[in-house]
C-alpha positions in Angstrom: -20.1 9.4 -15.5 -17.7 6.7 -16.4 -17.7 4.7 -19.2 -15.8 1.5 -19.7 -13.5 1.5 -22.8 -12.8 -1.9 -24.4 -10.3 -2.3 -27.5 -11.6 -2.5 -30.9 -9.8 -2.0 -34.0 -8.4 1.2 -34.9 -10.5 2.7 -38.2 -8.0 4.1 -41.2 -8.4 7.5 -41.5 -10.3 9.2 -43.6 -7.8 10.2 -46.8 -7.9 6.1 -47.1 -11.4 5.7 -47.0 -11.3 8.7 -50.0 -9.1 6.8 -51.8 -10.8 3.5 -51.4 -14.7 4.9 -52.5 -12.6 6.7 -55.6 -11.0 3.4 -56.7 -14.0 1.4 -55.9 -12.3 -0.7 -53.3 -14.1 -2.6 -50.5 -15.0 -0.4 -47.8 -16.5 -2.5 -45.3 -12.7 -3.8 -44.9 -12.4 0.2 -43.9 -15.1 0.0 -41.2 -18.3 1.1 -44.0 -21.4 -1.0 -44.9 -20.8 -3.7 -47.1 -22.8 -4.2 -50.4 -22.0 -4.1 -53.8 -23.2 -0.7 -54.2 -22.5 2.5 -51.5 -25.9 4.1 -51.5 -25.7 3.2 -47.7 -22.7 5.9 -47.3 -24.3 7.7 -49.7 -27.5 8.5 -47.6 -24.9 8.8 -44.4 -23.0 12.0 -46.0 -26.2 13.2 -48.1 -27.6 13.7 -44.5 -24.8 15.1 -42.6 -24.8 17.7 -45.4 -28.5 18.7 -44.6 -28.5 22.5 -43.9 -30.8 21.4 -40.9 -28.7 19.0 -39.3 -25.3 21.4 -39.5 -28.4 24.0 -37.7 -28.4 21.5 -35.2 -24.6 20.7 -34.8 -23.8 24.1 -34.4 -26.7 24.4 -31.4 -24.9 21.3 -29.3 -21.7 23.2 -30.0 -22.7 26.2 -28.5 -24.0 24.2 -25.7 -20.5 23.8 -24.6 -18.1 20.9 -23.7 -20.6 18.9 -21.3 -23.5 18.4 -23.4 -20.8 17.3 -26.4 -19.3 15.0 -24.3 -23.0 13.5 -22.9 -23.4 13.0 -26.9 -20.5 11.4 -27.6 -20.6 9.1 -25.0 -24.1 8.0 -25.7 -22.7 7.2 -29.4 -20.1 5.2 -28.4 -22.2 3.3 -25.8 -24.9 3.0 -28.8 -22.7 2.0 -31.4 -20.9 -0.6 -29.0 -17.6 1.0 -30.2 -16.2 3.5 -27.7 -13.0 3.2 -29.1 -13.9 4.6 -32.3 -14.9 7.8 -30.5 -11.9 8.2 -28.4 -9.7 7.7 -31.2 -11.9 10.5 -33.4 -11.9 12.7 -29.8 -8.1 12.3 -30.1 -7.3 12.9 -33.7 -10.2 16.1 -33.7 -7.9 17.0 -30.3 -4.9 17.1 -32.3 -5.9 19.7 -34.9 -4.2 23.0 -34.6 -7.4 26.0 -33.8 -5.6 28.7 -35.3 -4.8 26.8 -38.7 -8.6 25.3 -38.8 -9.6 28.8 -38.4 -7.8 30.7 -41.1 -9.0 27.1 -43.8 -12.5 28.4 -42.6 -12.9 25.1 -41.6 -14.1 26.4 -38.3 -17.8 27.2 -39.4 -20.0 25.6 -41.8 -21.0 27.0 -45.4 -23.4 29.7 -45.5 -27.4 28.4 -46.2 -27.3 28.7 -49.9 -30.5 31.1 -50.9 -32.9 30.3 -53.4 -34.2 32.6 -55.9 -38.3 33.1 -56.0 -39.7 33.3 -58.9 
C-alpha cells in the first residue's frame, strides 16, 4: 500500500486549541469549523465520547497494527489531509507507554451503570 504524502500545514496542538475554545477565540484559524457558534465541535467530541463508539475503538485496537494503519490511511486519503495524520501518528508515537499507563490513560472509563428503578 503506498500512499502519497503531500505537505499541508502543520495543526497546533491540542493545549492551544483548549485555550482557544476557553477564551472564545477563532478556531477555524486552529484547523475547526468555522461559525459563530461551536456546536459543530460540540457534536464531534459529544460523539467520540459515546460509550459505543470507545466499544468500537477498543475492537480495531485489538485488531492489531495492520487494520489501524488500513484506518488511518483511509482517513487521511478521505479527509485529503494525510499530513495531519502522520503528524498525529508521530506525536501519538512519541508518548512514553509506561507513563500513559500508570495516568490510566491507557484504557477508557468504565460504562457508567444506571440504576433501575
Amino acid at each position: 500500500m503506498n500512499i502519497r504524502i503531500e505537505k499541508f500545514p502543520r495543526p497546533p496542538d491540542k493545549r492551544t486549541n483548549a485555550r482557544r475554545a476557553r477564551t472564545g477565540a477563532d478556531l477555524s484559524k486552529a484547523g475547526w469549523p468555522s461559525g459563530s457558534n461551536n456546536t459543530q465541535i460540540d457534536a464531534t467530541v459529544q460523539a467520540l465520547a459515546e460509550p459505543r463508539l470507545e466499544r468500537m475503538i477498543e475492537h480495531v485496537h485489538a485488531l492489531g497494527p495492520r487494520p489501524l494503519a488500513e484506518m488511518l490511511a483511509e482517513i487521511a486519503r478521505s479527509t485529503g489531509q494525510p499530513d495531519l495524520v502522520v503528524d498525529l501518528v508521530e506525536k501519538y508515537a512519541r508518548l512514553d507507554p509506561e507513563i500513559v499507563h500508570a495516568l490510566g490513560a491507557d484504557r477508557f472509563p468504565p460504562v457508567p451503570l444506571e440504576v433501575v428503578r
